[in-house]
C-alpha positions as CSV (number, residue, x, y, z in Angstrom):
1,X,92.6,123.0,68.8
2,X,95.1,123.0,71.2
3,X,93.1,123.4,74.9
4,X,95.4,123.9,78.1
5,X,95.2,122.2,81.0
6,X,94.6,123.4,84.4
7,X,96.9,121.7,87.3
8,X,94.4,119.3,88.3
9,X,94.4,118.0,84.9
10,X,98.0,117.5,85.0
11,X,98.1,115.8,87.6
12,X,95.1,113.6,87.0
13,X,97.0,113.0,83.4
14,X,100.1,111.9,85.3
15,X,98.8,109.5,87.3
16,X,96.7,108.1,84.9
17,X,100.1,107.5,82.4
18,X,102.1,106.4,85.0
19,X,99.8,103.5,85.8
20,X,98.7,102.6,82.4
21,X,102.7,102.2,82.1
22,X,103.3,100.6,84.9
23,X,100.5,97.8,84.6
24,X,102.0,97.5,80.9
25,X,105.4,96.9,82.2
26,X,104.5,94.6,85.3
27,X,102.1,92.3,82.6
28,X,104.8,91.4,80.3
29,X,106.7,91.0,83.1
30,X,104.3,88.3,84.7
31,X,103.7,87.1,81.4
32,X,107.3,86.3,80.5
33,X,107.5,84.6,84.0
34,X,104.5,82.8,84.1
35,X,106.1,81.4,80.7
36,X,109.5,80.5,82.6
37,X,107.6,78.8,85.6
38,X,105.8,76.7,82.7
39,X,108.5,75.7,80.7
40,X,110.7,74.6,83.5
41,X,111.1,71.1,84.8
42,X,111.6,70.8,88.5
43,X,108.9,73.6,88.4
44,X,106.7,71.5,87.2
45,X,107.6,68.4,89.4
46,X,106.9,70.5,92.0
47,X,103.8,71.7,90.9
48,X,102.2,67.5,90.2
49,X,103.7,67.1,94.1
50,X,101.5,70.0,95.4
51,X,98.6,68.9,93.6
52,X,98.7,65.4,94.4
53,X,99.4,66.2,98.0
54,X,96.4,68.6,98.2
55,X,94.3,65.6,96.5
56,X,95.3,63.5,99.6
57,X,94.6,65.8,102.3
58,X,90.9,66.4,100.5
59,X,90.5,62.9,100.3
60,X,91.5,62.2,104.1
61,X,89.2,65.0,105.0
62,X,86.2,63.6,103.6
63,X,87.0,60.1,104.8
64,X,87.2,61.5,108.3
65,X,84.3,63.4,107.9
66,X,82.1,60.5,107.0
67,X,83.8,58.8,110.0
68,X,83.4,61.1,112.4
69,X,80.4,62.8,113.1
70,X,81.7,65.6,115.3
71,X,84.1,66.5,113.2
72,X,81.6,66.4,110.5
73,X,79.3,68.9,112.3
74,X,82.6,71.5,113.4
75,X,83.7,71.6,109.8
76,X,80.4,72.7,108.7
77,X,80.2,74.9,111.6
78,X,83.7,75.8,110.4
79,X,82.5,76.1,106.9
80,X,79.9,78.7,107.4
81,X,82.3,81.1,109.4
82,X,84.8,81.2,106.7
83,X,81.8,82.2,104.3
């Protein structure tokens, strides 16, 4: 049984293709360059270099928290705002 829609419907229909395409075609777009990112070298080199560095700054942030009170007590302060 064939029903017809009113306007509305349409339009609702539309919109709701058009972004069920869409999100298809931007996921196997991010997909094929999430794969790319992964699969290339100086990506990666990159990516141990960023980690490593935020290790280091984690680390130096704790030590100078244990070494400084006051900055202790402002990064908590800190903490709680950005919660």
């Amino acid at each position: 049984m064939a029903r017809k829609y009113i306007y509305s419907e349409k339009k609702v229909l539309k919109e709701f293709l058009g972004t069920l395409l869409s999100k298809m075609i931007v996921d196997r777009n991010s997909k094929i360059l999430q794969n790319l990112i992964k699969n290339d070298p100086i990506i990666a080199k990159y990516d141990k270099r960023i980690a490593r560095l935020g290790k280091e700054i984690s680390q130096d942030i704790d030590r100078k928290r244990k070494n400084d009170p006051d900055y202790d007590r402002r990064y908590r302060e800190l903490d709680k705002i950005l919660k």
